[in-house]
N, C-alpha and C positions, 0 to 999 in steps of 0.2 A: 504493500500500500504506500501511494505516496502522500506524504505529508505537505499540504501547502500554506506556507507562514501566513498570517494576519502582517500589515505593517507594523506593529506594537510587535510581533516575535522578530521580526527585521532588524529591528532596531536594536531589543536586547543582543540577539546574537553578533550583532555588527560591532559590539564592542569583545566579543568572546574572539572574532576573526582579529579585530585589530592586535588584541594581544598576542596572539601570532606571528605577527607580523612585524609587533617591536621588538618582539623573541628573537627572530633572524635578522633583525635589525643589529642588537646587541651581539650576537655572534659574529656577524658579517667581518667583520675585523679581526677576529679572533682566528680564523679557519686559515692559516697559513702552516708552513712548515715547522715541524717541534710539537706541535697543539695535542693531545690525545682527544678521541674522541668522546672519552669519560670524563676529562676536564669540562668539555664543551655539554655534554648532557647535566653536569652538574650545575654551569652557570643557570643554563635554561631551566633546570628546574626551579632554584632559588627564584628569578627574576618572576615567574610565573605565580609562584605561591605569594610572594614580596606584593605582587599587584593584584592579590584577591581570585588569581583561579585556579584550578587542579592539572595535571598531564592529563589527557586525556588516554596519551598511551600506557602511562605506568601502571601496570594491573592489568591493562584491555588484554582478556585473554590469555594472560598469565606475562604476559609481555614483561620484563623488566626494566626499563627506562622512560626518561620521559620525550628522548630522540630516538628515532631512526636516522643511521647514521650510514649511510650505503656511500661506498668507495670504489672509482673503478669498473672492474666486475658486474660488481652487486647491483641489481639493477635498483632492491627497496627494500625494506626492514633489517637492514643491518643494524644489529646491536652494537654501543658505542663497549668499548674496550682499552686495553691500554695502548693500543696501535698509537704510533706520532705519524702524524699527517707527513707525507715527502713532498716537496716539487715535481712537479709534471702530475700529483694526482686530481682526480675528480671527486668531487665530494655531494651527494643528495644528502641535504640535514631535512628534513622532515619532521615537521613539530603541532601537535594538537593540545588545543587550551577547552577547560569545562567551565565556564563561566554564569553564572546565574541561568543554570537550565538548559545551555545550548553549547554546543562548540563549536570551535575553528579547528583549522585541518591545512594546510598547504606546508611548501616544497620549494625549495631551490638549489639548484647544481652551484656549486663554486669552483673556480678552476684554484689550485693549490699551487703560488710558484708559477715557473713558468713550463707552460701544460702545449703538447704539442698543436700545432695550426689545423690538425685533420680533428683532436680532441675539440678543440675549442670552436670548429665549425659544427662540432655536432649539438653542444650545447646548446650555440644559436637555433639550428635550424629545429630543434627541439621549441627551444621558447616559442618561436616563431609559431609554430604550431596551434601552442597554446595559445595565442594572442588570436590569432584567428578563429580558432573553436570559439570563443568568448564572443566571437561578434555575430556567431551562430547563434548563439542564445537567447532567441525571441518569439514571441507569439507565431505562431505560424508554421515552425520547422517543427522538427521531430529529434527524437533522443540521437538517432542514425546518421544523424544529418552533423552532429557534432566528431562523431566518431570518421565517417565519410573525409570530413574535412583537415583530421588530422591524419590518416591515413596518406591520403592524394599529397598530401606537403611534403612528409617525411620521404616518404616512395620517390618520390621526384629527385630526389638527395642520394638515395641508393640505401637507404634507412629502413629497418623493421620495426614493425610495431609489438611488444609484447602482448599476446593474445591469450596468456592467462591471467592478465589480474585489470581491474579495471577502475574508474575513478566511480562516484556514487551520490547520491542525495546526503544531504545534511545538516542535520538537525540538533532537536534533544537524544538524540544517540547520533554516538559518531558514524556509523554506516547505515543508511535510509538507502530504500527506493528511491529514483531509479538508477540499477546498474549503470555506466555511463563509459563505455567500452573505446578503443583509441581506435578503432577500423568500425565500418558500419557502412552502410546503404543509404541512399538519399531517403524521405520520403518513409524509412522503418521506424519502428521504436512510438514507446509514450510520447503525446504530443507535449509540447512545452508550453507552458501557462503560465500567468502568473502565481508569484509566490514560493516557485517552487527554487530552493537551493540545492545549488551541484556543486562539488567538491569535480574539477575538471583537471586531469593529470596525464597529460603526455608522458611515458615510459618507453623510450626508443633507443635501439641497440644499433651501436654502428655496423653488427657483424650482422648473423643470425638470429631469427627473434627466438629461439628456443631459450630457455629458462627453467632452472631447478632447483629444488628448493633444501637448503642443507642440512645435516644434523641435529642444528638449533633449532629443528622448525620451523624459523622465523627466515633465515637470508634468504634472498631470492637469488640467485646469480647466471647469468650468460653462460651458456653452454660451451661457446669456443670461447671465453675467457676476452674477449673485448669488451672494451668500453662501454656503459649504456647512462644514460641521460632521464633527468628527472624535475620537469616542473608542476607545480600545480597552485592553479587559485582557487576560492571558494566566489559563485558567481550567484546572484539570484536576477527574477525577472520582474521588474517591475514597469508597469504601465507598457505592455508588452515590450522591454526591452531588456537588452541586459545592463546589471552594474555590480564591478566588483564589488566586492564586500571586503577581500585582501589589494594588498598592495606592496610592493617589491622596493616603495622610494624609500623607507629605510633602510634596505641594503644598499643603496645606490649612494645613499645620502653620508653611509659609514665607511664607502669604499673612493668618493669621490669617481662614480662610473656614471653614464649615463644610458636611463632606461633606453629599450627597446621604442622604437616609431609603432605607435597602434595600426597592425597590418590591414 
């Protein structure tokens, strides 16, 4: 079933997203070489509890942290460890806040150091993706239509898409209806409405999209050991259109980079 927000639920959870979002904010700086990825789930959790909300992954499902901390490889749920970040790596920090009844959920790749030019075109063409799925999101289209659009970008690149996991509705639990898949058909899928919040997450592998999930249960990693790329914003629809709910200018703001042009 999907859930769709009243504006009064918009609003609260639009403060559970932002804190998300100054979470990656606050790391953004931090995420270079020497860093372990235990340091970095530790600030985040502090900061998060410091400003009135919970991890939403620490517990979820026996998870234990409050990042997903995926390097490289991994394409998502890697558990932070005492790994030190190196130059030339990829890093998805992935972080979810529970704030008065609702949560945020998004995602960002950082390149560590200086990270190869085929590394750091996948990123982009990754983000890219996602900027454009987002402007899919409006009255009118379809769940497929989102998925459709990040498929056709990445593919154009020579890019796979991973096709088992997928982004999702989001709400008072952090995974809602509807599934919200990176490949898809025009014209398929839940029609999109207002109210409705999606959690939308490009996961794309330079190599092969096959993926497997390790010992821990939880890491997901690329089958031939390349690279794979991870963004995600939390988007809802109002007055049939879309508008984030997160937003990436605190990373930008802590790295002195400049955002992506709205595709």
């Amino acid at each position: 079933m999907i859930y769709y927000k009243t504006p009064e639920e918009i609003e609260i959870q639009r403060e559970s997203v932002l804190l998300v979002s100054k979470t990656l904010g606050l790391l953004a700086p931090l995420v270079k070489p020497g860093v372990t990825t235990l340091e970095l789930d530790k600030i985040a959790e502090e900061f998060i509890r410091d400003n009135g909300g919970t991890p939403s992954f620490k517990g979820y499902r026996g998870f234990p942290n409050a990042l997903c901390t995926s390097i490289n490889e991994v394409v998502v749920h890697g558990i932070p460890s005492k790994r030190e970040l190196k130059s030339g790596d990829v890093i998805s920090v992935d972080c979810g806040v529970y704030k008065n009844g609702f949560h945020g959920d998004h995602a960002y790749s950082f390149a560590v150091g200086e990270v190869k030019p085929e590394t750091l075109k996948l990123l982009r063409v990754t983000e890219e993706s996602l900027n454009l799925a987002i402007q899919i999101v409006r009255k009118g289209k379809r769940i497929g239509d989102i998925g459709f659009t990040v498929q056709s970008h990445v593919q154009k690149h020579g890019y796979t898409v991973v096709r088992a996991l997928s982004g999702h509705g989001l709400g008072r639990d952090l995974h809602e209806d509807p599934p919200v898949f990176n490949y898809g058909k025009r014209g398929r899928g839940n029609a999109i409405k207002n109210g409705m919040v999606l959690a939308i997450e490009p996961m794309i592998n330079m190599g092969k999209a096959d993926v497997y999930q390790q010992n821990d249960g939880w890491t997901i990693v690329t089958k031939d050991g390349k690279p794979s790329a991870h963004f995600e914003h939390d988007v809802v629809v109002i007055n049939g259109k879309p508008e984030q709910l997160s937003t990436f200018k605190y990373i930008h703001e802590a790295l002195g980079t400049s955002p992506q042009t709205q595709l």
